[in-house]
C-alpha positions as CSV (number, residue, x, y, z in Angstrom):
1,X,-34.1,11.3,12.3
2,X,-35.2,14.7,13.3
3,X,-38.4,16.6,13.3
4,X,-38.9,18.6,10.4
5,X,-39.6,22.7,11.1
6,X,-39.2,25.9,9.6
7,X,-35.7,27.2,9.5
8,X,-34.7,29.1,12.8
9,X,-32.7,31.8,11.1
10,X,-35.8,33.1,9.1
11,X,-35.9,37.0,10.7
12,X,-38.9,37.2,10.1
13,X,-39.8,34.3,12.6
14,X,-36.6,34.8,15.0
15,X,-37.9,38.0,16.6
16,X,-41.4,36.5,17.4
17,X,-40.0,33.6,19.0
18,X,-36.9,35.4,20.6
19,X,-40.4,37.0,22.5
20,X,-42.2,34.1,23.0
21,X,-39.4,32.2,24.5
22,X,-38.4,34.9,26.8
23,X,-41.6,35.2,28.4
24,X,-42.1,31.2,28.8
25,X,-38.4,31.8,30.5
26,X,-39.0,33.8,32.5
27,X,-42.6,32.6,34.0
28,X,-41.3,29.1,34.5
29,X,-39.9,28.6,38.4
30,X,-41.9,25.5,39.5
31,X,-38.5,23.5,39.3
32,X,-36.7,26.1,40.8
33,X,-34.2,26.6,37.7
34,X,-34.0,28.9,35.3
35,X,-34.2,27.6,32.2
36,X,-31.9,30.1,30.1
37,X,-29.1,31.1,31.3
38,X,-28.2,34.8,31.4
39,X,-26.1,36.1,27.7
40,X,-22.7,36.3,27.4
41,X,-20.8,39.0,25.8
42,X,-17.9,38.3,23.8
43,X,-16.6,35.6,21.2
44,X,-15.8,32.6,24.1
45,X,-17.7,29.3,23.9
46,X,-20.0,28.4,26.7
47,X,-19.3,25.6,29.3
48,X,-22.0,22.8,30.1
49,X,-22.4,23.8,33.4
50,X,-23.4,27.7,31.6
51,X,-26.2,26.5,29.7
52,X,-29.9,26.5,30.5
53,X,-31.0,24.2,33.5
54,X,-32.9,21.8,30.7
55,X,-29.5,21.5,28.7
56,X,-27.7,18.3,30.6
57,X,-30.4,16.8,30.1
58,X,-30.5,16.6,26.8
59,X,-26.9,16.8,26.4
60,X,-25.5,13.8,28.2
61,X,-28.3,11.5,27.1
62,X,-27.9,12.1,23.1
63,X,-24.0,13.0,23.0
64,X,-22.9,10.2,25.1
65,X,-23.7,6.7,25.9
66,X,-24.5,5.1,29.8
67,X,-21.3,3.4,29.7
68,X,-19.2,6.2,28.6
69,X,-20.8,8.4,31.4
70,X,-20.4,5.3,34.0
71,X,-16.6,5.7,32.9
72,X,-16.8,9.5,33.6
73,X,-18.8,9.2,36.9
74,X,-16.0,6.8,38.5
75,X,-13.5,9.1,36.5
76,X,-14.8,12.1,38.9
77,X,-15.6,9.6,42.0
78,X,-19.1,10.0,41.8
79,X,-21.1,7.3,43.7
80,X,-23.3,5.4,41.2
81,X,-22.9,2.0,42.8
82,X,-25.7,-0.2,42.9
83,X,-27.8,2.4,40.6
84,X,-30.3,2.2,37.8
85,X,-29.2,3.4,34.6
86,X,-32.0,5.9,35.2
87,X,-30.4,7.0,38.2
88,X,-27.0,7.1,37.1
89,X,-28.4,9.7,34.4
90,X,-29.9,11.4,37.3
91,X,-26.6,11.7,39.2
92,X,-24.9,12.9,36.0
93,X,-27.1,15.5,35.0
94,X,-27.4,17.2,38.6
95,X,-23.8,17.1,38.8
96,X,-23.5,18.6,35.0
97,X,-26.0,21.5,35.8
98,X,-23.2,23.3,38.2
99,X,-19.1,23.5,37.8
100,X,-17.9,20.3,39.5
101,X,-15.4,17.4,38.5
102,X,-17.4,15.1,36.4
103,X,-19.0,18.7,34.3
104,X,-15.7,19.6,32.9
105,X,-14.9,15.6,32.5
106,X,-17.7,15.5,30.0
107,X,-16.9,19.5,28.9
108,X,-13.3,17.5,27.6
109,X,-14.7,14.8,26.4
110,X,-17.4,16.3,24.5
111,X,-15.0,18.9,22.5
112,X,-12.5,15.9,22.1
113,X,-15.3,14.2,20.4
114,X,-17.0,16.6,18.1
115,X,-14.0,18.5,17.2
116,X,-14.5,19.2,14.0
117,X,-18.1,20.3,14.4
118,X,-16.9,22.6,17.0
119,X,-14.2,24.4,14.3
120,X,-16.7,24.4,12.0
121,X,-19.7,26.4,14.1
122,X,-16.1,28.8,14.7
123,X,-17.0,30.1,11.4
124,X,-20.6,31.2,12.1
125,X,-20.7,34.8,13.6
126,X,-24.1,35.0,14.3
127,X,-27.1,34.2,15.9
128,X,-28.8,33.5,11.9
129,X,-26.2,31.7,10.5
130,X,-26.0,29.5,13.6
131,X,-29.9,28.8,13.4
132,X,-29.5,27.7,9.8
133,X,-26.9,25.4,10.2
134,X,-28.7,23.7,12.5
135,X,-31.6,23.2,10.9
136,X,-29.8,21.8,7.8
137,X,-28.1,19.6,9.7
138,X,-31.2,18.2,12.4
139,X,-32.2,16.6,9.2
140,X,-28.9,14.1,9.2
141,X,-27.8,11.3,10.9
142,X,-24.8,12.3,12.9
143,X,-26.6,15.4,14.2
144,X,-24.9,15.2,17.9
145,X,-22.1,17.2,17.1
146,X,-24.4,19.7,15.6
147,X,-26.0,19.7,19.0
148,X,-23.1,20.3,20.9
149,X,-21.1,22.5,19.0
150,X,-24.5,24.8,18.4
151,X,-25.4,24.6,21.9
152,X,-21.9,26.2,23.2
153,X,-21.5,28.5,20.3
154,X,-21.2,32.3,21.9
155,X,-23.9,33.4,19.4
156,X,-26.4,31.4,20.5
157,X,-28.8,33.2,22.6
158,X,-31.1,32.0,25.2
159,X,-34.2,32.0,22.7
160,X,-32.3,29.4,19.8
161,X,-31.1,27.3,23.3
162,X,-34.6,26.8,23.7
163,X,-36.2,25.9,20.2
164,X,-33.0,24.0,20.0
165,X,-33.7,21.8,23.1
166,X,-37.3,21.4,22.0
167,X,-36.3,20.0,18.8
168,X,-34.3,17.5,20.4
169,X,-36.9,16.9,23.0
170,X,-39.7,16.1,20.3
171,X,-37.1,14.1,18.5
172,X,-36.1,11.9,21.6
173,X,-40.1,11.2,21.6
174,X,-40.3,10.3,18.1
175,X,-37.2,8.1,18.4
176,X,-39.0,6.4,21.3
177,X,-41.6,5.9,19.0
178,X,-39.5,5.1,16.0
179,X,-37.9,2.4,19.0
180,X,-40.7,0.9,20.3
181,X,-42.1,0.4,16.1
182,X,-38.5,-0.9,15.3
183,X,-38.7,-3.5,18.9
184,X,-42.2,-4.5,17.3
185,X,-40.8,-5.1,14.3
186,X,-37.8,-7.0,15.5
187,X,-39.7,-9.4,17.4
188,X,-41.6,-10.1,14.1
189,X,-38.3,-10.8,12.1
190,X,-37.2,-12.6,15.3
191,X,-40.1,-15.3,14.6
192,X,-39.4,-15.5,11.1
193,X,-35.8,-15.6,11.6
194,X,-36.6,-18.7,13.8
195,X,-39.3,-20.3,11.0
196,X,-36.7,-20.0,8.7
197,X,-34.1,-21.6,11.2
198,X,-36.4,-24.5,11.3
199,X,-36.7,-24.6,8.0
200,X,-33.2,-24.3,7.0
201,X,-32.6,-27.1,9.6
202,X,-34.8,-29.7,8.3
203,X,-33.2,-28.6,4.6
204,X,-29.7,-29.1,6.0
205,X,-30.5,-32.4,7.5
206,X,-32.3,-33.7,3.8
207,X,-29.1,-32.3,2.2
208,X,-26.8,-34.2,5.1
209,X,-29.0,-37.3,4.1
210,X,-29.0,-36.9,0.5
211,X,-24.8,-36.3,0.6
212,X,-24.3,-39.3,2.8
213,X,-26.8,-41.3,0.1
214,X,-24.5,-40.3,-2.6
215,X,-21.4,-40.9,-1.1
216,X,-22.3,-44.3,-0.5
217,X,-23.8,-44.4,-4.2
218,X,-20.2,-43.0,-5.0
219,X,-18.2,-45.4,-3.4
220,X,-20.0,-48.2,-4.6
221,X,-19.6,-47.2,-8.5
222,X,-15.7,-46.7,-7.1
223,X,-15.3,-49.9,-6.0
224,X,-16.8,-51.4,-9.4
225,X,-15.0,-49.1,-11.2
226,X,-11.7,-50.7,-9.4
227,X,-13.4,-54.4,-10.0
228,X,-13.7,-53.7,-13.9
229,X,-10.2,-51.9,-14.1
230,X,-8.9,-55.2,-12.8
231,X,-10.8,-57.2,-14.9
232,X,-9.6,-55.0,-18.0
233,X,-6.1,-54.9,-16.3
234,X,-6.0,-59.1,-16.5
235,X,-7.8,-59.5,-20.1
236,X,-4.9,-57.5,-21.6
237,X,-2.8,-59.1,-19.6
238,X,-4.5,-63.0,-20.7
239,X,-4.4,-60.8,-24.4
240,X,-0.7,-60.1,-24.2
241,X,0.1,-63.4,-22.6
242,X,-1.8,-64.9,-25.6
243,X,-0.3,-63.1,-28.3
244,X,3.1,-63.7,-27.2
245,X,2.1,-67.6,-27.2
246,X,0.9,-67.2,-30.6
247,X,3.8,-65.7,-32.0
248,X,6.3,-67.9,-30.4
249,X,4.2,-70.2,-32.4
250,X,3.9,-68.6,-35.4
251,X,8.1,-68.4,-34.7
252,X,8.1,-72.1,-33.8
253,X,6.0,-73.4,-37.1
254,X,6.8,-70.9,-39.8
255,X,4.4,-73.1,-42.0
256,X,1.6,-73.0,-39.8
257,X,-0.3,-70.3,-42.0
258,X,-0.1,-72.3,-44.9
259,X,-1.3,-75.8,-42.5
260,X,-3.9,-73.4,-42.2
261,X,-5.0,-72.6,-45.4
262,X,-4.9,-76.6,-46.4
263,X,-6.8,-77.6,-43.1
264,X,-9.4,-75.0,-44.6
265,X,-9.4,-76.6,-48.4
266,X,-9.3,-80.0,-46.5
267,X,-12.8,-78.9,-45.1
268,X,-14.1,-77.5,-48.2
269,X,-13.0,-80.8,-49.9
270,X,-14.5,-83.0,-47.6
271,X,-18.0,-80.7,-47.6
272,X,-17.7,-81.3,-51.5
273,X,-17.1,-84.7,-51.7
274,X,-19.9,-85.4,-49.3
275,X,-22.2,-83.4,-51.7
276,X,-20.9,-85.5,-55.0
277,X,-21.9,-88.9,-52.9
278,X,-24.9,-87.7,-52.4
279,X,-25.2,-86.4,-56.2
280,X,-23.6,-89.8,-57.5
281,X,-25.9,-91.9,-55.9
282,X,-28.8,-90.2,-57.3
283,X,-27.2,-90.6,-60.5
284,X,-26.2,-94.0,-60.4
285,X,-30.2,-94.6,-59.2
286,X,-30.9,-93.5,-62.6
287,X,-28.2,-93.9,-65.8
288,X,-25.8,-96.2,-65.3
289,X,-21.9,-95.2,-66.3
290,X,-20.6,-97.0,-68.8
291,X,-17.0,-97.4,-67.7
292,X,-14.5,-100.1,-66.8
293,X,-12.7,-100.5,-63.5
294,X,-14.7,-97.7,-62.2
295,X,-15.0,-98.1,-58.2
296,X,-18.5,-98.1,-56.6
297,X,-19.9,-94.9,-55.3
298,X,-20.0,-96.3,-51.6
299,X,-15.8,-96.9,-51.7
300,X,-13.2,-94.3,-50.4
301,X,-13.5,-91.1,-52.4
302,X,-9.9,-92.5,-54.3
303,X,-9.9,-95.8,-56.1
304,X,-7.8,-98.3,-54.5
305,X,-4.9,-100.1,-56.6
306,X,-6.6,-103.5,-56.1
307,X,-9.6,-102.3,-57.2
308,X,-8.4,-101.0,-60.2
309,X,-8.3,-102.5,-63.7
310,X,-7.3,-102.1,-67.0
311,X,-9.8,-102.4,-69.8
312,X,-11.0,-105.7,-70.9
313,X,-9.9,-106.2,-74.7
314,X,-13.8,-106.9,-75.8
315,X,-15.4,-103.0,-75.1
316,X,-15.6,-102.3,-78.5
317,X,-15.1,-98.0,-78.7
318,X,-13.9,-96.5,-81.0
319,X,-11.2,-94.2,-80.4
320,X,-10.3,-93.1,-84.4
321,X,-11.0,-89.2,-85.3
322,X,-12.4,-88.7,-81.2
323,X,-10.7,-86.5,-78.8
324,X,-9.5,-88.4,-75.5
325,X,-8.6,-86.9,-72.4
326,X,-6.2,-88.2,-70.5
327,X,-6.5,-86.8,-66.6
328,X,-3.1,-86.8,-64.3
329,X,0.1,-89.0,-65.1
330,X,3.5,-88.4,-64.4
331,X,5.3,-86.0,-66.3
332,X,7.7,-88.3,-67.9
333,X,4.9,-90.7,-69.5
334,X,2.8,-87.8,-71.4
335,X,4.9,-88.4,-74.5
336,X,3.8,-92.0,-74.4
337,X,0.2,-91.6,-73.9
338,X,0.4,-89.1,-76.3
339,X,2.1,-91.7,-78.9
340,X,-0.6,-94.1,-78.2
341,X,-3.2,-92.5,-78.5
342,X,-2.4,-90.8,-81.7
343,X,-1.2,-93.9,-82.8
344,X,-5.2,-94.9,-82.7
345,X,-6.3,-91.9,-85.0
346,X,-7.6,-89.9,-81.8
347,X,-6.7,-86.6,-80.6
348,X,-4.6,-86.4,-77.5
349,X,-5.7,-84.0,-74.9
350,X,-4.1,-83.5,-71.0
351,X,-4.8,-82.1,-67.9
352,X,-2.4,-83.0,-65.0
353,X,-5.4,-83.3,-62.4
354,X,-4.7,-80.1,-60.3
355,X,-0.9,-80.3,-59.8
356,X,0.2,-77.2,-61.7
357,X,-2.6,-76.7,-64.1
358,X,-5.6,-74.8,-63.1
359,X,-8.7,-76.5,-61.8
360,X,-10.5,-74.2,-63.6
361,X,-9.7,-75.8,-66.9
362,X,-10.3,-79.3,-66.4
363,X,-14.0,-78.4,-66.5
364,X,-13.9,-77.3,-70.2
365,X,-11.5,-80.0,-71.8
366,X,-14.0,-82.5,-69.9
367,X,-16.6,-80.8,-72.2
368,X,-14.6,-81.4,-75.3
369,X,-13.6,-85.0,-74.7
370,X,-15.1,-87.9,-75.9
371,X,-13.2,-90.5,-73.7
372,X,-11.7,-89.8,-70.5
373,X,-8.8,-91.9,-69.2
374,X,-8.1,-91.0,-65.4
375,X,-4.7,-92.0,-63.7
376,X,-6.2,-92.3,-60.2
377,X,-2.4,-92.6,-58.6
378,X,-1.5,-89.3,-59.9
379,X,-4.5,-87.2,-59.3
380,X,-5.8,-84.9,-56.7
381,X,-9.0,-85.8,-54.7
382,X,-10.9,-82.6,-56.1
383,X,-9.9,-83.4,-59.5
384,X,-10.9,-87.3,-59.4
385,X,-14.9,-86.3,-57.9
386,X,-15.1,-84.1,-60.9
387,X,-14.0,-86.1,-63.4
388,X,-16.2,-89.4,-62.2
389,X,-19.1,-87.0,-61.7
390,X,-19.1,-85.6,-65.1
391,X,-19.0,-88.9,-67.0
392,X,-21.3,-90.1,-64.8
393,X,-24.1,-87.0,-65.3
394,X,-22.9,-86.9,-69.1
395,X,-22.8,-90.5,-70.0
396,X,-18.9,-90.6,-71.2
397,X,-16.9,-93.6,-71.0
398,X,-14.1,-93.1,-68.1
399,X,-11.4,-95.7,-67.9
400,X,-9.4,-95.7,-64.9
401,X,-5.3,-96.6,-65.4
402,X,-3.9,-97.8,-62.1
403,X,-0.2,-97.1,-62.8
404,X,1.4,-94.7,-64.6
405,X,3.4,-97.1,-67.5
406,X,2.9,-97.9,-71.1
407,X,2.0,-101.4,-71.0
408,X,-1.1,-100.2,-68.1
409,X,-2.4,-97.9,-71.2
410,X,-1.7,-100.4,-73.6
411,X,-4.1,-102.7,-71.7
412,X,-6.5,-99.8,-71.4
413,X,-6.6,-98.8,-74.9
414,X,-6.8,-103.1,-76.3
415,X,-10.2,-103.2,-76.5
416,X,-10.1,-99.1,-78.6
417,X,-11.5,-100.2,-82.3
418,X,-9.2,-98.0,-84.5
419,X,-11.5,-98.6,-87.9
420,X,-13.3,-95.3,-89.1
421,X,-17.0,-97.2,-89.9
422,X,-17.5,-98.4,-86.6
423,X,-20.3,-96.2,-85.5
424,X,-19.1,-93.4,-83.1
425,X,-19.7,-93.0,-79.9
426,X,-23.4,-90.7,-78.8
């Protein structure tokens, strides 16, 4: 930060002030220093100890810090024990304002230091160029080597010395300034540095609570996450386990798919049955069958062999020109019902009662027949509901034949009129 002025190596301005500072210079002895130093002729650069009375001042407070001149002070065995830093810059600057130890200490130091501004002020020859340079530079940041390197320049004459020291004078008052502004406004951020300390506490210890709430929240969905993985783990397990049993079984009982299936069409058979007792004896309530032998509705769903008889020899039908359906029988006695039947001017018709025909078939030759012989010991349960329920809903004779033989359908068909006028059956 510097103060901003009119460039010093204007001619038109140099000469007035070369006059102006002259005559200041050389009225002012209340101090009882000069306060230029007498020019120099030739091209050498000036020593610290050769500048203007004010110059160490200025010098040793802006090019170097307290501890560095503390270091140069013991350095030159200067006694600064026990002193202020006020003091201490004191000491320094008396000691810098004639040719002693500690003055060339900080001459060294100082050209070690700004080097390169000292080789580049080398290259200014005179008084103009010198004033210019510093005032382009006065408006940077690093301006100390400036300083320096203007203030021991052999061009620069009493009169720049002087504007150049009250530069940096005014500047050293506005960076108090600028100081005293920044400490206001440091103590300022200090307080909201702390506010937000406080805040950013409190926030830290919500987030510290919140973590440690979801850490527990996370180890308790680990742990049931572990529970239901073992839970999985042993039902796959109790599946596996299970499925080995089964197929040992299945290896055990190769027919156990087929048990199955007739367990199943047991059911069905037995849910059917129980729905034709139930249709029977509403039947029976109202039309009576019109059959011989045939077992009561409240009996097992097959006609026992004691219960069984043939037809009595007095029933009267007649058989001639009517199509009679014999149901079941063994494979080996077809021919003869078939003979005996024919014999009596009917039409033979069969239907092995679900053994190897289809079921599906019995329903239409029931249909078609006029008389229905059932051999109850060679026909399935299915087959023997449907046949007694038919003749029973359709009013058709049903004789029952309790063995399979000839002389047991001989006995059946005695009482079979084989005359054409006998009036046919309704």
């Amino acid at each position: 930060m510097c103060v901003h002025k009119k460039p010093l190596g204007a001619s038109t301005d140099l000469d007035a002030l070369v006059g102006r500072y002259v005559q200041q210079a050389s009225g002012r002895s209340s101090d009882g220093a000069d306060a230029t130093a007498p020019a120099r002729q030739g091209s050498a650069r000036r020593k610290l100890w050769e500048l203007g009375g004010h110059a160490p001042c200025p010098v040793t407070g802006v090019c170097l810090r307290l501890p560095e001149l503390l270091k140069l002070a013991r350095k030159a065995e200067l006694d600064v024990a026990g002193l202020s830093e006020y003091e201490t810059h004191i000491a320094v600057v008396s000691e810098c304002r004639r040719r002693t130890q500690l003055a060339e200490l900080v001459q060294r130091e100082l050209d070690a230091r700004h080097e390169l501004f000292v080789l580049k002020s080398l290259k200014l020859k005179t008084t103009e160029a010198l004033a210019h340079w510093w005032d382009e530079s006065c408006m940077g940041m690093d301006w100390a080597g400036v300083f320096w390197a203007v203030l021991t320049h052999a061009r620069c004459t009493p009169e720049l010395e002087f504007a150049v020291l009250g530069q940096v004078h005014m500047l050293q008052h506005q960076v108090g300034m600028a100081a005293r502004v920044d400490m206001t406004r440091l103590q300022s951020l200090v307080q909201d540095n702390q506010k937000l300390g406080d805040e950013l506490a409190i926030t830290q210890q919500r987030l510290q609570a919140a973590a440690l709430e979801l850490a527990q929240l996370k180890a308790q969905h680990d742990a049931e996450r572990v529970r239901l993985r073992g839970e999985l783990i042993r039902a796959h397990t109790t599946q596996a386990q299970s499925q080995a049993q089964c197929d040992e079984l299945l290896r055990q009982t190769p027919d156990l798919p087929q048990r199955q299936r007739l367990a199943e069409d047991n059911r069905q058979l037995i849910e059917h049955n129980q729905q034709l007792r139930r249709a029977l004896s509403r039947v029976n309530e109202a039309v009576p069958i019109v059959s011989e032998g045939l077992p009561s509705t409240a009996t097992a769903p097959a006609p026992s062999s004691h219960a069984l008889h043939a037809a009595p020899a007095d029933t009267g039908w007649v058989i001639h020109d009517r199509s009679v359906l014999c149901v079941g029988g063994r494979t080996r006695v077809i021919p003869v019902y078939r003979e005996l039947i024919e014999d009596k001017g009917a039409r033979f018709l069969h239907h092995d009662g679900g053994e190897e025909d289809k079921a599906g078939q019995l329903g239409p030759m029931l249909q078609s027949a006029d008389l229905v012989i059932c051999q109850v010991g060679c026909i399935s349960h299915n087959a023997y509901w449907r046949v007694k329920e038919h003749c029973k809903r359709q009013g058709k004779p049903c004789l029952f034949v309790e063995t399979p033989s000839r002389s047991a359908m001989e006995r059946v068909l005695s009482g079979c009129a084989a005359a054409p006028d006998v009036t046919p059956l309704a």
